[in-house]
N, C-alpha and C positions, 0 to 999 in steps of 0.2 A: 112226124114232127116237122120236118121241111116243106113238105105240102101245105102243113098249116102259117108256115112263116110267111110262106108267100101267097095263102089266099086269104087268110084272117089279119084288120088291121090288131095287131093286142097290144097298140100302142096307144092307142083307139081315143086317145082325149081330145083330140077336133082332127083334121084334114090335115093341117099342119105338121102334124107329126105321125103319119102313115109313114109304115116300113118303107122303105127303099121295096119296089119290085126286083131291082138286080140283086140277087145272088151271086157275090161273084164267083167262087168258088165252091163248088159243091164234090167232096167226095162219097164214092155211090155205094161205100158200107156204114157211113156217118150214121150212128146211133148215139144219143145223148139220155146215161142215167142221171148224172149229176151237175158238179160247179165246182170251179177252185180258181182262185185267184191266179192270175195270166200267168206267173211264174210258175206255179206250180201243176197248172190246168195239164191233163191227159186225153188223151182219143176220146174220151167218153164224158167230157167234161163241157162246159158252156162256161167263157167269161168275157173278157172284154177291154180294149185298148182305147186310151184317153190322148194319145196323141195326136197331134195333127201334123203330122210330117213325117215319112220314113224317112227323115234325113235330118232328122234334129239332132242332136247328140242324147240328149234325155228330154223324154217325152214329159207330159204334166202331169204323168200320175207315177212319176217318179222311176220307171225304168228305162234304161239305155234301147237305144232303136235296135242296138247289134243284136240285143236278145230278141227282135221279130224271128233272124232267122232260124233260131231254134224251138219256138214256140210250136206245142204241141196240141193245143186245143182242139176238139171235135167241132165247135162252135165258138165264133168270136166276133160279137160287135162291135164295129170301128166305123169315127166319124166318115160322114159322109161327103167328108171335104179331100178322105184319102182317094177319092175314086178315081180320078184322074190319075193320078201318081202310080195306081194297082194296074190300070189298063196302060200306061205310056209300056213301051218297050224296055227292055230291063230292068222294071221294078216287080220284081219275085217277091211277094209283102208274103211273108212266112209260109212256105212254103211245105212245111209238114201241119201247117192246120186244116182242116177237114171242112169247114164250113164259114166262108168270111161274108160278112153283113156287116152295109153300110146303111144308118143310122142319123139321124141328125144331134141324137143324143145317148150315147151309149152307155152312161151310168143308168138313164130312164130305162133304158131296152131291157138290161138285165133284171134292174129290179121287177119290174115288169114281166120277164121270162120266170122268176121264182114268184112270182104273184102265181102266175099262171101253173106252172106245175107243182106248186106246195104242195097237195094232196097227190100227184105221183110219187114226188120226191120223198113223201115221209114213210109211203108204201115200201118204197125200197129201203129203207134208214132200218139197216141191223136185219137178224137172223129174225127167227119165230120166240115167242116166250117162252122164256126156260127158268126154272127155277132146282138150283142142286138138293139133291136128297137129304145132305147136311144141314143147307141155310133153315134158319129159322124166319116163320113168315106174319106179322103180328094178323089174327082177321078182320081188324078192321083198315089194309092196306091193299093198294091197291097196284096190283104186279103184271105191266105191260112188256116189259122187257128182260132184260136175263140178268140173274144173279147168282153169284158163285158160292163156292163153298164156304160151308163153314160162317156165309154171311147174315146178318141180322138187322132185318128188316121190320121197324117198330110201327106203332099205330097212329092211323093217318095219313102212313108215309104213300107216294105216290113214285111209281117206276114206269115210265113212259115207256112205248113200243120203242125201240132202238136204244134205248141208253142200256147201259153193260156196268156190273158193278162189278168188281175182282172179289175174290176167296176175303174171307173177312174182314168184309169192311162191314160196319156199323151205321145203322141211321137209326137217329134217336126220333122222335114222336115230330111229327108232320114231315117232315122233308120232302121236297118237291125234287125229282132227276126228269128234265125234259132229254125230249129227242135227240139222237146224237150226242151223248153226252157217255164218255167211256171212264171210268173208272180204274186203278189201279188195286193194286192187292193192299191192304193193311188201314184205308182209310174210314177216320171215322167224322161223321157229321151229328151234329151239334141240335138242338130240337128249333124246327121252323128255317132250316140253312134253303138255299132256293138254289139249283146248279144249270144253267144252259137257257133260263129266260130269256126275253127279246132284249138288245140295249137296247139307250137312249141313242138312237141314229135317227137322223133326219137331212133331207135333203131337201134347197128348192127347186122348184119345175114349174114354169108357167106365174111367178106369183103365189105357189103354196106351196109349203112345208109339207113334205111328205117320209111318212115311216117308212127305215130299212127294213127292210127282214134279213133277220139272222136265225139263219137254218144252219150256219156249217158246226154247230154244236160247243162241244168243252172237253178237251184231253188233258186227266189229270193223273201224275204219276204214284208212287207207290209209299206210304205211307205219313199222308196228308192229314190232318186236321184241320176242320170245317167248326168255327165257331156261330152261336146259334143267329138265326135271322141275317145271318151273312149272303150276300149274294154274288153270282158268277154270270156273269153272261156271253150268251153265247156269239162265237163271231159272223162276220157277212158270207166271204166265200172262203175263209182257212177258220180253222177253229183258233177260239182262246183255249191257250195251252199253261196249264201250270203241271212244276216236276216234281221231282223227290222231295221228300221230306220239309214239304212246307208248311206255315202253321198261321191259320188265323182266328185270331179274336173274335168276339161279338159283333153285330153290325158292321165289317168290313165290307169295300162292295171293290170287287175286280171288274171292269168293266170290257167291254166286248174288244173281241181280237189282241189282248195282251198276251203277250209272254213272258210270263216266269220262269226262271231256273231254278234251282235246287235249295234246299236250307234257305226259305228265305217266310221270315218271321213280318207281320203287322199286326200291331195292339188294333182296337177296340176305336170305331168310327174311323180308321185310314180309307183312302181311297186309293185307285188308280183309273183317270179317264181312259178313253179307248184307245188301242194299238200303243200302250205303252211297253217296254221291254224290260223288265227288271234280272239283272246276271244275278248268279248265284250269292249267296252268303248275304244278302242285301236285310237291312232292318227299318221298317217303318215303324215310329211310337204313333201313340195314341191321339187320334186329329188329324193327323197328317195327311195331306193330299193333291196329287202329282198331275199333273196338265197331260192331255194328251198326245200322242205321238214323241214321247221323250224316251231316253235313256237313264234309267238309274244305276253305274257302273259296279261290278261285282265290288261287294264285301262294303258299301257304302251305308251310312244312316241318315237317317231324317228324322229328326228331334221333333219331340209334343209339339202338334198345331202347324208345323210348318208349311208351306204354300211353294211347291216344288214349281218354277216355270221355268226353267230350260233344264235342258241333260247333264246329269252329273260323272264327274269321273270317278274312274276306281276307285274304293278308301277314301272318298272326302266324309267328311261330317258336317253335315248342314241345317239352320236352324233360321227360322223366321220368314216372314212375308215381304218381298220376297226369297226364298230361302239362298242363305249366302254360307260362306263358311261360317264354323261354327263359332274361331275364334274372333272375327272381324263383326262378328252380330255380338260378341258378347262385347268388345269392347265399344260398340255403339251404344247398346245399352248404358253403359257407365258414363258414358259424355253424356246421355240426355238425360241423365238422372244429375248429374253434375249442374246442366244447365237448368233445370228448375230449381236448385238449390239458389240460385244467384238473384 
């Protein structure tokens, strides 16, 4: 795989953006099965640093510089503006990562390295197919991946190589589980529910809009419900994750790399864009839909229709577009209803 980084350009869209030949570091047991976002990245892992400074204080994709020094990546693309700064003397730029590559664009590189190994990567995504003695398997579905006991797997339904359903969970008639998509014990899906599709990501490069790929799948915990034609998607390099005991309506759409916690309920068309965080005990009503990259703090609501755009804290109740507390929107309402009376 090293060989190829540096004899193949696979960044290959004009001359302008050929690999860097320098390699700077190369360690000589580096093997790369996988990918995981820079904090979490391991020896075997490939991701990538958006900062341009070992010496900022927090880089622009949002982590502290201090955590270079414990980055553990197998592989990591970092601009090509660090190079100087890697080779001056004293700059040790992460020192347990196995493989650093400079770049001139190092969101393009990676997506570009998952472009390019997709079909390794999905070879390796989960065990061989298994199906328990118990589960019940409808014949007209189609069972690439492993299912537990006692589970019940209806017609039409589709179980992709790598996704894993726990001991009795239920999928009612069509349900789609893509790749990398793990399942917990007791959940049941809803007919037409879709879990670990590609999100809506796009980035530009050059003048054009281009698709993410989200391979790192959907971890969902233990006894979920999956209302019908609702969607899940999956995340870029950490999976969208939802936990215990969560419950959703009809046409909900969870959107790539969020995280859910526990008990936490949304009615029928809510949404949540990507990399949102929702704590535990949280309620979305029906319509309701939350901007990305926010926080909705545990035990909070969000009232029919409402238009969530910044992070809310613990236990507020909030309502309207856009969404404010609950009591200050209601007593707006009353003044502007006051005021066409006049």
């Amino acid at each position: 795989m090293l060989d190829w980084l540096k004899s193949e350009n696979f960044l290959c869209d004009n001359s302008k953006d050929a690999l860097s030949q320098v390699v700077l570091k190369v360690a000589p047991s580096t093997e790369i099965t996988g990918f995981a976002s820079v904090d979490l990245a391991g020896p075997a892992d490939a991701s990538f640093w958006l900062g341009d400074s070992v010496k900022s204080e927090t880089n622009s994709n949002g982590y502290s510089s201090a955590l270079l020094g414990s980055l553990r990546a197998g592989l990591l693309f970092v601009p090509a503006g660090l190079l100087a700064q890697m080779a001056s003397p004293g700059a040790d730029f992460a020192p347990s990562v196995g493989c650093v590559v400079p770049v001139e664009y190092p969101y393009h590189a990676m997506v570009r390295f998952l472009e390019r190994f997709a079909g390794e990567l999905a070879e390796n995504c989960g065990d061989a197919p298994f199906v328990a003695e118990s589960a019940r398997v409808h014949a007209s579905a189609v069972v690439e991946g492993r299912v537990g006991e006692n589970a019940v797997v209806g017609p039409g339904c589709v179980v992709m190589r790598g996704a894993t359903l726990g001991a009795n969970c239920v999928l009612e008639a069509n349900v789609t589980v893509y790749p990398n998509v793990v399942v917990g014990e007791g959940c049941v899906f809803q007919a037409g529910a879709v879990i670990g599709s590609r999100g809506f990501g796009f980035y530009e490069y050059e003048g054009v809009r281009r698709p993410v790929p989200h391979l790192a799948g959907v971890r969902i915990g233990r006894e979920c419900s999956f209302g019908a034609n609702m969607v899940v998607a999956a995340g870029f390099l950490s999976p969208t994750t939802i936990g215990d005991k969560c419950h959703f309506d009809s046409f909900v759409q969870v959107a790539h790399n969020c995280r859910l916690g526990n008990n936490i309920y949304m009615a029928s068309q809510s949404g949540l864009a990507g990399s949102v965080t929702v704590e535990d005990d949280v309620e979305l009503a029906g319509g309701a839909q939350v901007a990305g990259h926010l926080t909705l703090g545990k035990g909070c609501r969000i009232a029919a229709k409402a238009g969530v755009t910044k992070s809310i804290p613990a236990g507020r109740v909030v309502s309207g577009f856009p969404a404010e507390d609950i009591e200050v929107w209601r007593r707006s309402m009353v003044r502007l209803r006051q005021m066409g009376k006049k």
